[in-house]
N, C-alpha and C positions, 0 to 999 in steps of 0.2 A: 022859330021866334028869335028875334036878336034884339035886343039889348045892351045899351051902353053902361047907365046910370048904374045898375046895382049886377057886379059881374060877379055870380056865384058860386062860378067852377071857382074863381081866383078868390072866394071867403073859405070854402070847401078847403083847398089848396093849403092857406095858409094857417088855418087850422091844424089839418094834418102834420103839417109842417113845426109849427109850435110844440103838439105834442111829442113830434119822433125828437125833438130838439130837449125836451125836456126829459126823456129816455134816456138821452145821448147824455145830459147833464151828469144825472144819476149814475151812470155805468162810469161814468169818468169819478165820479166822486167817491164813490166805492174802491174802485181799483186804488185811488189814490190815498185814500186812508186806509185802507184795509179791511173797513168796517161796513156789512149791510144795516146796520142804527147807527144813525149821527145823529138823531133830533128825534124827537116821539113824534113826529107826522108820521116819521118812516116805518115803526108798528109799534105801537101805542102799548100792547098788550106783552109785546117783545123786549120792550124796553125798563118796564116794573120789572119782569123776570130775570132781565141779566144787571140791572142793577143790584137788584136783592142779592142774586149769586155772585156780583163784585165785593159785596160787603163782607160777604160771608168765605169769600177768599183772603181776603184782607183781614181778616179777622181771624182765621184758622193758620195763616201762614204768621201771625203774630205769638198764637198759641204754640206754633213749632220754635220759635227764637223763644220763647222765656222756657219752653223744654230744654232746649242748648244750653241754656243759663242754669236752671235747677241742676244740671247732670255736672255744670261747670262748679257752682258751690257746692254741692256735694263731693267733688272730685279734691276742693282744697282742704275741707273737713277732712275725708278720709286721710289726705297726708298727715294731717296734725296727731291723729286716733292712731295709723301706725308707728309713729314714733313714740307715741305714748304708749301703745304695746308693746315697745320692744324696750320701752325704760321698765315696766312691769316685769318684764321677763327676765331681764335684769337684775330687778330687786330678789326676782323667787331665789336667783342661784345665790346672791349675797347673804340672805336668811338662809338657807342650807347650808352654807361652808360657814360662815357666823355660830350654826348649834351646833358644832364639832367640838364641843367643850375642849377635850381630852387632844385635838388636834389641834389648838388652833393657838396661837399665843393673845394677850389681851393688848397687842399693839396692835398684831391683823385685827380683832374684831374692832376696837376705835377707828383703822383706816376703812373697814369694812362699812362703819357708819358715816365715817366722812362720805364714802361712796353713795351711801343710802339718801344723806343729807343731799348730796348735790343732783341726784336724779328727780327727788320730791320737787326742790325748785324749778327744775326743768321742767317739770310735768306741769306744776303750776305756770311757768313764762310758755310754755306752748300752749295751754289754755285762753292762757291773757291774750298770745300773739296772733291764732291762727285767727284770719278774717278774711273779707270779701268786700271790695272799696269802703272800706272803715267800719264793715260791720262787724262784730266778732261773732263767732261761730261754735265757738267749744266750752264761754263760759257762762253758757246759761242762759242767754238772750233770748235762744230759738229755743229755750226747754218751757213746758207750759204754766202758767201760774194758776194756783187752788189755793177757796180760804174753805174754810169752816168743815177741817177735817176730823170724820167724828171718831172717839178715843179708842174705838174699835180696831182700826186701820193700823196694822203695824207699821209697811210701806207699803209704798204706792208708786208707780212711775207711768204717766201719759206718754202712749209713744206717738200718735195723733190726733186728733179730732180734728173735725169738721161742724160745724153749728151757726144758725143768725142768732141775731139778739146778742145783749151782754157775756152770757155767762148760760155754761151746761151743768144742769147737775146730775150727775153719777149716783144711781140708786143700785144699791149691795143686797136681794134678798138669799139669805142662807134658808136652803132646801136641806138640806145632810150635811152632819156635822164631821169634820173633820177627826181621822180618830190616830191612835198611835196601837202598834201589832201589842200584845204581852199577854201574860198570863197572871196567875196567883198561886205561890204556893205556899200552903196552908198547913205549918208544923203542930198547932194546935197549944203550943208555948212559947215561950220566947227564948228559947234557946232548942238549938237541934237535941234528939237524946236515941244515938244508935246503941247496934248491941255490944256487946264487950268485943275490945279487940277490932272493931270494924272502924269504917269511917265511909261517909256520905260524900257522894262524889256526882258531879255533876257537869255536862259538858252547855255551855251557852253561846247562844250565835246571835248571828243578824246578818245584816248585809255587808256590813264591814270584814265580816270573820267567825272566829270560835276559837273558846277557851275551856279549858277541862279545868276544874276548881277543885281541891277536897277539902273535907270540912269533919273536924272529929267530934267526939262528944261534947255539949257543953258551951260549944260555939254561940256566940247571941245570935240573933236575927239579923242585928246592924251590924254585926262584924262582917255576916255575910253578904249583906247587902253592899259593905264599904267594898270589899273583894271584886266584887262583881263590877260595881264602879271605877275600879281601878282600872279595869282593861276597857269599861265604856268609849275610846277613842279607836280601840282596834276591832272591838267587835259591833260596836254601832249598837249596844243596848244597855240599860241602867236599870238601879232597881230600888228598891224604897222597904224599907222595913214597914209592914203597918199590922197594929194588931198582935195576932200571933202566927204573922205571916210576910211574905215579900211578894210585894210587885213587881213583877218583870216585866219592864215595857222598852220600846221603842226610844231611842235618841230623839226622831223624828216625825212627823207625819206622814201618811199617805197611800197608797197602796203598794210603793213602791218599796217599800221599809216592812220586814218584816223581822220579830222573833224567834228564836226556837229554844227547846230545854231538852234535854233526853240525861234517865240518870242514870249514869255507868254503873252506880253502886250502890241500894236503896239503905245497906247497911241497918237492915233491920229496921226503921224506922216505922209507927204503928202504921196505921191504918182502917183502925176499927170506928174512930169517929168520925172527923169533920178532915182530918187532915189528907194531902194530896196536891194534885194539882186542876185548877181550873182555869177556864175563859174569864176572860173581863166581860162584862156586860159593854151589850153592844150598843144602849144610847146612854150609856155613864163609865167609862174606863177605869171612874176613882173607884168603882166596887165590882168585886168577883160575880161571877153566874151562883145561881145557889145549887147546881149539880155539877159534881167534880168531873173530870172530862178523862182522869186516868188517875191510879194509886201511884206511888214511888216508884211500885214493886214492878208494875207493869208497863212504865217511861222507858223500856229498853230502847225502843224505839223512838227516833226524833221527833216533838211535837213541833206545830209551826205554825203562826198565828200573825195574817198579815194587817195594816193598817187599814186606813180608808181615808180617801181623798174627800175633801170638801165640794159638798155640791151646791152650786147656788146660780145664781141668774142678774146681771149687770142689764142694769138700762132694759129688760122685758127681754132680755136675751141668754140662752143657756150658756154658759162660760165653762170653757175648758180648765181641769185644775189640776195642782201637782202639789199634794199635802195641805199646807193653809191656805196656799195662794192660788188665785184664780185670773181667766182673762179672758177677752173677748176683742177681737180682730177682726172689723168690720171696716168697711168702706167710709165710716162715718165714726168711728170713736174704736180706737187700739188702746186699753188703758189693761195693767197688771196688777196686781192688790195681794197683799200679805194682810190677812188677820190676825190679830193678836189671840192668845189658845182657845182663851173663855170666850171671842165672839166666835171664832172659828166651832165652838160647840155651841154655841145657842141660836137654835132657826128662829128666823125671824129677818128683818129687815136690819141695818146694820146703821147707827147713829139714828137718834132722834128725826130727822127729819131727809138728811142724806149722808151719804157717806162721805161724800168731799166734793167742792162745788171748781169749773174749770171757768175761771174767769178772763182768762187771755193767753195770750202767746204763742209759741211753735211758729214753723217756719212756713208759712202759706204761700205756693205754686199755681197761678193762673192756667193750668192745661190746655182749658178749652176754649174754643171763639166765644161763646155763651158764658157773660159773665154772670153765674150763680153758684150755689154750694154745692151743684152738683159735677161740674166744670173746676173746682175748687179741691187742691191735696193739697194737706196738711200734715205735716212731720214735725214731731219734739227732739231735739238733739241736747242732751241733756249733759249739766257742766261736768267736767270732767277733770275739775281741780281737785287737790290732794285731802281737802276739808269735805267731798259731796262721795270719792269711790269709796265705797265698802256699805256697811247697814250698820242700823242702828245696833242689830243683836252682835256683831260682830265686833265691830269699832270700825273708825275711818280711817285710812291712809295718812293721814296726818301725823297718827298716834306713833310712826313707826321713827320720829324725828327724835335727832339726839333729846333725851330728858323728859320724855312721855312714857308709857306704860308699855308702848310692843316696842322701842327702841334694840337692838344689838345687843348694845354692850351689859346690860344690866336686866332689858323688858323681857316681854313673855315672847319667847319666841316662834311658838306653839300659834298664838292667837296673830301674831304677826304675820303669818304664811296665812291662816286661813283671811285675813284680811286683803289680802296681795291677792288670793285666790278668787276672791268676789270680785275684786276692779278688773282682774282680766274677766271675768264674766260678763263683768257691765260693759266694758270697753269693747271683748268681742262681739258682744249684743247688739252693741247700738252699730257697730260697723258693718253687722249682720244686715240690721234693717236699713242703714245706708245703701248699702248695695244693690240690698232687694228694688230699695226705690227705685236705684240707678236703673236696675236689670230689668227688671217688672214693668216698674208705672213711667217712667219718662223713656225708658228705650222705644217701650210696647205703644206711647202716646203719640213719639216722634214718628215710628213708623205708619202708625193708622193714620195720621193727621198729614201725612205728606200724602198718602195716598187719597185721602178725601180732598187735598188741595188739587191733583190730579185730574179727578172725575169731575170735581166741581168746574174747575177751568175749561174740560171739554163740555160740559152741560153749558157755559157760558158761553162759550167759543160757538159753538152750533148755534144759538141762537143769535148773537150780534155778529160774530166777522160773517165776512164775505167770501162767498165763492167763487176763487178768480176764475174756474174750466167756464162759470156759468155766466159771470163776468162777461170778461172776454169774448165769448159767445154771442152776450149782449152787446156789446160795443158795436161788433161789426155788423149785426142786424141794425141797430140804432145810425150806423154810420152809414148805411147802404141808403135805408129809407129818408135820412135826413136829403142823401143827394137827390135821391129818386121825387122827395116833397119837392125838394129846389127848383127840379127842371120842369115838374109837372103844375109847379106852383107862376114858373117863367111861360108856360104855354097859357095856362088861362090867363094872363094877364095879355097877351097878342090876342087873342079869340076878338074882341071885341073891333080889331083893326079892319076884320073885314067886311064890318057896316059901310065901309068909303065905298067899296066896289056900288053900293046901292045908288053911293050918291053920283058916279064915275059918270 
C-alpha cells in the first residue's frame, strides 16, 4: 500500500526521535548541574524529601556554629574566673602571714592590707570587665533572677534552668529533718561532784579532732561547757549547759559530722539516778533519749554519734543533700538550697506557697536545629564581685577592706580566711560547672551534630544528586539513539519517493 499524504514511518520516526532528544536533554542537564532534581516534574515525592533534609541540614549545621560560640563565651569567662582565683589565692597567703601577731611588724600588716585592698578592686574591675561584644559576663547578667523567696531558704544558687512561660517556681518538700551527731551528759546538778582527791576527765572529738578536758570538783556545768567551746574550732563540736546537764553536739550538720565522748576518768562520779550519758532524740536534738546509753564508769571506751543529712524532694524530685543543703541536677533545673536550722527540721513543704520563684535570666545556648526547650541549655554564671563571694553565715568578701570587721590590721582574722575559703569554693564551682558545660554538653553536642550533618547530607545526597557512572551511560545511549532516530527518521521521509516509479 503506498501512500503519499499521511507518511507514518516518518510520524513514527519523529516521535521516537523527540523523545530520545528529550533523554539526551536530561542526561545533559544532570551531568551539567550535578543534580538528578532540578524542578519537582523530576520526582515529586524526591524533592519534599530532600528539601525537608536541606532545612534540617541548615539548621543543624547553625546549631554546630552557636556550639563554637557557647564554647567561645565560656572560654572568655573562664579567663576572668582564673584570675580571680588566683587573686583569692593570694588573699589566703596575705590573711596567713597578717595573723602572725608575734612575727609580723604593724607596718607589714597595713602594707599587707594595702595588698588586700588593691586585689578586692581587681576582683571587682575583672568582674565589671570580663565580656563578650559588650555583654558582660562575670557580674550577674547571665546569674538567674528570683523573687518571693520564702524565710526558710538560708541560700540559694540556680546553676540552670530550662522552662516556657514567665517564671518557674521551685517547690522545697522536707521528707527528714536535718540533724547535728551529740549526746547529753546528765550530772544530775549543776556543778560536777567527784570523789576526794580525784578529778573528771574527759576526752571529746569530731571531725575536726580531739581534746582531753579535766574538770575537778565543783566545776559548773557552764564552765564546762565554755571549756569545751573553747577548742570548738579544732575539734568540730560545742556544747551547751542545759538543766543539770551538757549537750554535746555537732558544729554542723549531716552525716558527715560526727560526735564522740569517751571518759578517761569517771572520778567517782554517782550514777545511781538519772545521771550518765545519752543519745539526743532522734526527731528533736534539743532533748535527750529517756534511757541512758552508758554510766561514766563505763565510757572507757569511745562513744560516737553521727549526724543526719536533710532529706527532701525539689520540683517532685529526690535531691541529693549534704547537712542543710540540698540539690537536684537535671537536664531542666540545677538549683542548690541551704535551709535555715528550724526549716531544715520541720517536714513539710518549705514557704507558704513556694520556696523561691525563677523569673528570668542565665545564659541560654540554642544547641539544636529544633527551636524548643528541649534543643535549649541553660547555664547561671553568677557575679562574682567582692559584695556577692562568701554567704550570708559567713560574711562577704568585701568585709575584708580596710575598716570593715575581717580587715588585717585590726578585724577578725579567723572569720576572714573562712570567708576567702567560701569564694574559692564558689569560684572553683562555677569554674567546675563551666568546664563541665565545655566538656560535657557543647564538646558532646558539637560532635553528635557534625555527625548528624554527615548522615543527613548523604541521605540528601542519594536522593537529589546525580549519578554521573549512570549518567554518562545515559548520555551515550541517548546520543546513539538520537543519531539512529535521525537517520531512520531521513529514511521515512524518502519512502514515499518511490510512488514516481508508479507514475514512470
Amino acid at each position: 500500500m503506498s501512500r503519499i499524504n499521511s507518511n507514518v514511518q516518518s510520524l513514527i520516526a519523529q516521535r521516537v526521535l523527540q523523545q530520545n532528544q528529550r533523554s539526551l536533554s536530561v542526561s545533559l542537564e544532570r551531568l551539567s548541574t550535578g543534580l538528578r532534581i532540578s524542578r519537582g516534574a523530576d520526582d515529586p515525592a524526591g524533592l519534599i524529601a530532600s528539601e525537608n533534609l536541606r532545612s534540617e541540614i541548615k539548621s543543624t549545621t547553625q546549631a554546630v556554629s552557636n556550639a563554637n560560640r557557647a564554647d567561645q563565651v565560656v572560654n572568655i569567662a573562664e579567663g576572668g574566673l582564673q584570675e580571680v582565683s588566683s587573686l583569692l589565692t593570694e588573699l589566703q597567703g596575705l590573711i596567713t602571714s597578717s595573723s602572725s601577731s608575734a612575727g609580723i611588724s604593724d607596718a607589714e600588716r597595713r602594707a599587707n592590707q594595702l595588698q588586700v585592698d588593691s586585689i578586692l578592686q581587681t576582683i571587682d574591675r575583672i568582674s565589671g570587665a570580663t565580656s563578650f561584644q559588650g555583654v558582660k559576663l562575670l557580674n550577674g547578667s547571665f546569674d538567674f533572677r528570683t523573687s518571693n523567696v520564702a524565710s526558710g531558704v538560708a541560700d540559694y544558687r540556680v546553676n540552670a534552668a530550662k522552662y516556657s512561660g514567665g517564671s518557674l517556681h521551685t517547690d522545697i518538700l522536707v521528707t527528714g529533718s536535718a540533724q547535728q551527731g551529740g549526746f547529753y551528759l546528765s550530772f544530775g546538778t549543776a556543778s560536777i561532784d567527784t570523789a576526794a582527791n580525784s578529778q573528771f576527765t574527759i576526752e571529746v572529738g569530731g571531725t575536726l579532732g580531739t581534746r582531753q578536758l579535766t574538770f575537778s570538783s565543783s566545776t559548773t556545768l557552764t564552765n564546762i561547757a565554755a571549756a569545751i567551746n573553747s577548742f570548738a574550732s579544732v575539734t568540730g563540736t560545742q556544747a551547751k549547759a542545759s538543766g543539770t546537764g551538757i549537750k554535746l553536739f555537732t558544729t554542723e550538720f549531716g552525716s558527715a559530722q560526727y560526735a564522740s565522748i569517751k571518759v578517761v576518768r569517771a572520778a567517782g562520779i554517782a550514777s545511781a539516778g538519772q545521771e550518765g550519758i545519752y543519745d539526743l532524740n532522734a526527731s528533736n536534738t534539743n532533748i535527750p533519749d529517756t534511757t541512758v546509753r552508758s554510766t561514766f564508769a563505763n565510757a572507757k571506751n569511745t562513744l560516737t554519734d553521727k549526724g543526719q543529712d536533710l532529706q527532701a524532694t525539689i520540683n517532685g524530685i529526690i535531691a541529693t543533700s549534704n547537712g542543710k543543703s540540698v540539690r537536684i541536677n537535671t537536664d531542666f533545673l540545677d538549683v542548690e538550697t541551704t535551709l535555715t536550722t528550724s526549716q531544715a527540721q520541720t517536714l513539710g513543704a518549705v514557704g507558704s506557697q513556694h520556696a523561691f520563684t525563677i523569673t528570668g535570666g542565665g545564659a541560654d545556648f540554642q544547641l539544636s536545629g529544633q527551636v524548643n526547650i528541649a534543643g535549649r541549655v541553660s547555664i547561671g554564671i553568677q557575679n562574682v564581685n567582692t559584695s556577692m563571694l562568701g554567704s550570708n553565715s559567713s560574711g562577704y568578701l568585701n568585709s575584708l577592706v580596710a575598716g570593715q570587721g575581717n580587715n588585717l590590721v585590726d578585724g577578725n582574722a579567723e572569720q576572714a580566711q573562712q570567708i576567702v575559703n567560701k569564694a574559692i569554693e564558689q569560684v572553683s564551682s562555677l569554674r567546675g560547672r563551666l568546664g563541665a558545660f565545655q566538656s560535657n554538653t557543647v564538646g558532646s553536642t558539637i560532635r553528635s551534630l557534625s555527625v548528624s550533618v554527615e548522615n543527613t547530607t548523604a541521605a540528601e545526597s542519594a536522593i537529589r544528586d546525580a549519578d554521573f557512572a549512570a549518567e554518562t551511560a545515559g548520555l551515550t545511549r541517548s546520543q546513539i539513539l538520537v543519531n539512529a532516530s535521525t537517520n531512520v527518521l531521513g529514511l521515512a521521509n524518502q519512502a514515499p519517493q518511490s510512488v514516481l516509479q508508479l507514475l514512470g
